[in-house]
Rosetta silent file (secondary structure, phi, psi, omega in degrees, C-alpha in Angstrom):
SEQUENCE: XXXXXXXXXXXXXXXXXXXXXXXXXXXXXXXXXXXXXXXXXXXXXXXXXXXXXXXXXXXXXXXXXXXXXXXXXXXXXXXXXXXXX
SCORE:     score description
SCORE:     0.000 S_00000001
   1 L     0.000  132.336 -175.636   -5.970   68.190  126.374 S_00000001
   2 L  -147.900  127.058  177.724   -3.150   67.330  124.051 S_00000001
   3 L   -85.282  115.742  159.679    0.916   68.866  125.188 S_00000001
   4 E   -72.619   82.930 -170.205    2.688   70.819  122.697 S_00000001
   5 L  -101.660   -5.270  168.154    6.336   70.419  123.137 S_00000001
   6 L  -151.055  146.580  174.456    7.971   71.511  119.728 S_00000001
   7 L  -163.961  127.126 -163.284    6.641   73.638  117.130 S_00000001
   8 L   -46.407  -11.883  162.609    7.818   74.878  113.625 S_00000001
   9 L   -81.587  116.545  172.223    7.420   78.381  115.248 S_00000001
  10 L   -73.224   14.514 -177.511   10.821   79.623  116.661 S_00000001
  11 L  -100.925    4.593 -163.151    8.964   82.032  119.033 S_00000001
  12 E  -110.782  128.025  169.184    7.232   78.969  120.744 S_00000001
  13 E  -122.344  -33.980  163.079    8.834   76.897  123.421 S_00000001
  14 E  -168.636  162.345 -174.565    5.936   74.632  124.684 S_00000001
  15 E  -127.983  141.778 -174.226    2.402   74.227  124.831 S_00000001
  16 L  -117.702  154.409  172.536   -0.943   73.078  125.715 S_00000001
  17 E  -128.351  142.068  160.551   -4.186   72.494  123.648 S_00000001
  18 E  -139.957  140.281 -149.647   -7.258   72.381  125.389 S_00000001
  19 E   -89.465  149.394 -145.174  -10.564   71.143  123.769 S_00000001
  20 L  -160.826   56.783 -161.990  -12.882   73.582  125.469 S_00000001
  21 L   -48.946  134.070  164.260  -17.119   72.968  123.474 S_00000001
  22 L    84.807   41.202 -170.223  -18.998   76.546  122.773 S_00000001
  23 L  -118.937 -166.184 -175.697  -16.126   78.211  123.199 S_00000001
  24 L    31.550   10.118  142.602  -14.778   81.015  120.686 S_00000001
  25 L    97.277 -160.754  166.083  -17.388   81.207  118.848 S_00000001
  26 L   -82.475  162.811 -161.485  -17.603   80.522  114.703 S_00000001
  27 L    68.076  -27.285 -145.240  -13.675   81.257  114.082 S_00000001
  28 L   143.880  -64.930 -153.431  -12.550   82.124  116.602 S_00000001
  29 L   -95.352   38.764  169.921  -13.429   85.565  116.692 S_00000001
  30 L   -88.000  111.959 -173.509  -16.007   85.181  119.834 S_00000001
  31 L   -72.085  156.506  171.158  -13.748   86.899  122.581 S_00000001
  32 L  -111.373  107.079 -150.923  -14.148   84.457  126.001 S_00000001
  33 H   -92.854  -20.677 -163.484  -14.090   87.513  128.200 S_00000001
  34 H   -81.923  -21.972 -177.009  -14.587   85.305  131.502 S_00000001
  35 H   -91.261  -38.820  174.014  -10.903   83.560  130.636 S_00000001
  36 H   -45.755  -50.825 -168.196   -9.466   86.798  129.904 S_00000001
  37 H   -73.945  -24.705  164.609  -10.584   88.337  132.728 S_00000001
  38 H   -60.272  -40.887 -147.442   -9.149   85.057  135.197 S_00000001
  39 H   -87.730  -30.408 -168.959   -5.573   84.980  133.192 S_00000001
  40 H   -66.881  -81.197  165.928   -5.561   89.197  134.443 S_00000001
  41 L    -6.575  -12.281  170.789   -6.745   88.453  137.486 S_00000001
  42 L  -118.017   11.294  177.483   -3.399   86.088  138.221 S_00000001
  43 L    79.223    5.381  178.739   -1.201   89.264  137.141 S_00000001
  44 L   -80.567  148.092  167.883   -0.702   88.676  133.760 S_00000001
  45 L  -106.412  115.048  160.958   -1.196   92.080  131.601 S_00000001
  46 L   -64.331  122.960  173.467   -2.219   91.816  128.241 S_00000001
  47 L   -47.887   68.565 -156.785   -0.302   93.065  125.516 S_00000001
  48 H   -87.625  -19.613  128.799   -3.190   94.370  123.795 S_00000001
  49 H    28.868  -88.409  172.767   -0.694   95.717  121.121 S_00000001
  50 H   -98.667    4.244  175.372    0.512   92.678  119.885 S_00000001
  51 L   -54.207  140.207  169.067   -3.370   90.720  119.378 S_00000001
  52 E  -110.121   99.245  173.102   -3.352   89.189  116.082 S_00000001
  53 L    51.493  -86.523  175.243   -7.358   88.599  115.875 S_00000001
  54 L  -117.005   25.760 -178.584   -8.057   85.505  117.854 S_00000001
  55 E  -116.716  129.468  109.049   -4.201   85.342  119.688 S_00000001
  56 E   -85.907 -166.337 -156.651   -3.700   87.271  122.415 S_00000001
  57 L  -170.526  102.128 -145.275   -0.617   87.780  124.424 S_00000001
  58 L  -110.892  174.039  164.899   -0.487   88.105  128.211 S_00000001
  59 E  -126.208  101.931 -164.721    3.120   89.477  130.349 S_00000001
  60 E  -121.607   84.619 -172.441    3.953   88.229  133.586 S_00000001
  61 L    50.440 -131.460 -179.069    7.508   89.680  135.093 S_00000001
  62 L   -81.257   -2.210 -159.928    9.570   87.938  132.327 S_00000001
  63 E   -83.561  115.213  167.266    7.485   85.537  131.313 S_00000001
  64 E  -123.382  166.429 -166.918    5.070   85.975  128.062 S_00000001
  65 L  -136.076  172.852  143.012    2.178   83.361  127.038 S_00000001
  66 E  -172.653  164.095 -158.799   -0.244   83.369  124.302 S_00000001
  67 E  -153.636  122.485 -146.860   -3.627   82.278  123.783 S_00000001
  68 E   -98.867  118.448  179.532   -4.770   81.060  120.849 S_00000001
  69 E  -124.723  143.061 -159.947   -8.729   80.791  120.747 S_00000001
  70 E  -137.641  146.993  131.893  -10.259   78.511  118.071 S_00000001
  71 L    -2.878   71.528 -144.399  -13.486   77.279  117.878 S_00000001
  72 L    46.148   45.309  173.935  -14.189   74.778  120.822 S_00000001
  73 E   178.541  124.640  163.707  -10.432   74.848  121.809 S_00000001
  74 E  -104.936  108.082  168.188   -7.951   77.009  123.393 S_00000001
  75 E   -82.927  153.494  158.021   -4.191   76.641  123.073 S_00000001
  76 E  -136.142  101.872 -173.023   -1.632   78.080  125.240 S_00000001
  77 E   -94.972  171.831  179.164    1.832   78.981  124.690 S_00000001
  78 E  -116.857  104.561 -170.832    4.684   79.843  126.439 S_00000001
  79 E   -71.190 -173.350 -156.306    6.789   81.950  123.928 S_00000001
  80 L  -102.293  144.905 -148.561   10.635   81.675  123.679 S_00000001
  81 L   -90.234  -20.551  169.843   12.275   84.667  126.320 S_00000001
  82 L   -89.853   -4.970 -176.713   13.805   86.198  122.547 S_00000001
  83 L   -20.118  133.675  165.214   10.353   85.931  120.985 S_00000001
  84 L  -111.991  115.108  170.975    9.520   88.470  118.285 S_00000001
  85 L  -116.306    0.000    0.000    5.317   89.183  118.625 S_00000001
């Protein structure tokens, strides 16, 4: 796990990386359908919208996240409440 507290993206306000083996596939582009379906499951709705490939983007009352899926690691931000996604 490594904490992501500043980043050269102004839509980002903090972060988590978590190292996560077999997960996303080669790229990326493997969907993890069992973490999607947990982060809904806890009320967030995904923005299905705004995915950029292997980023999604979940909505929770005011609150948006995204989650970044990588090859054996998933990050997760918490975007800035002006965010443009």
């Amino acid at each position: 796990m490594e904490t992501i507290s500043s980043s050269e993206n102004p839509n980002i306000d903090n972060g988590v990386k978590y190292e996560v083996k077999g997960i996303g596939g080669e790229q990326g582009l493997s969907t993890p359908e069992r973490y999607i379906q947990e982060i809904q499951d806890s009320g967030w709705t995904e923005l299905k919208d705004n995915r950029l490939g292997h980023v999604y983007f979940f909505k929770k009352e005011d609150t948006v996240i995204s989650l970044e899926i990588r090859q054996d690691s998933i990050t997760l931000y918490e975007m800035t409440k002006d965010a443009i996604i």
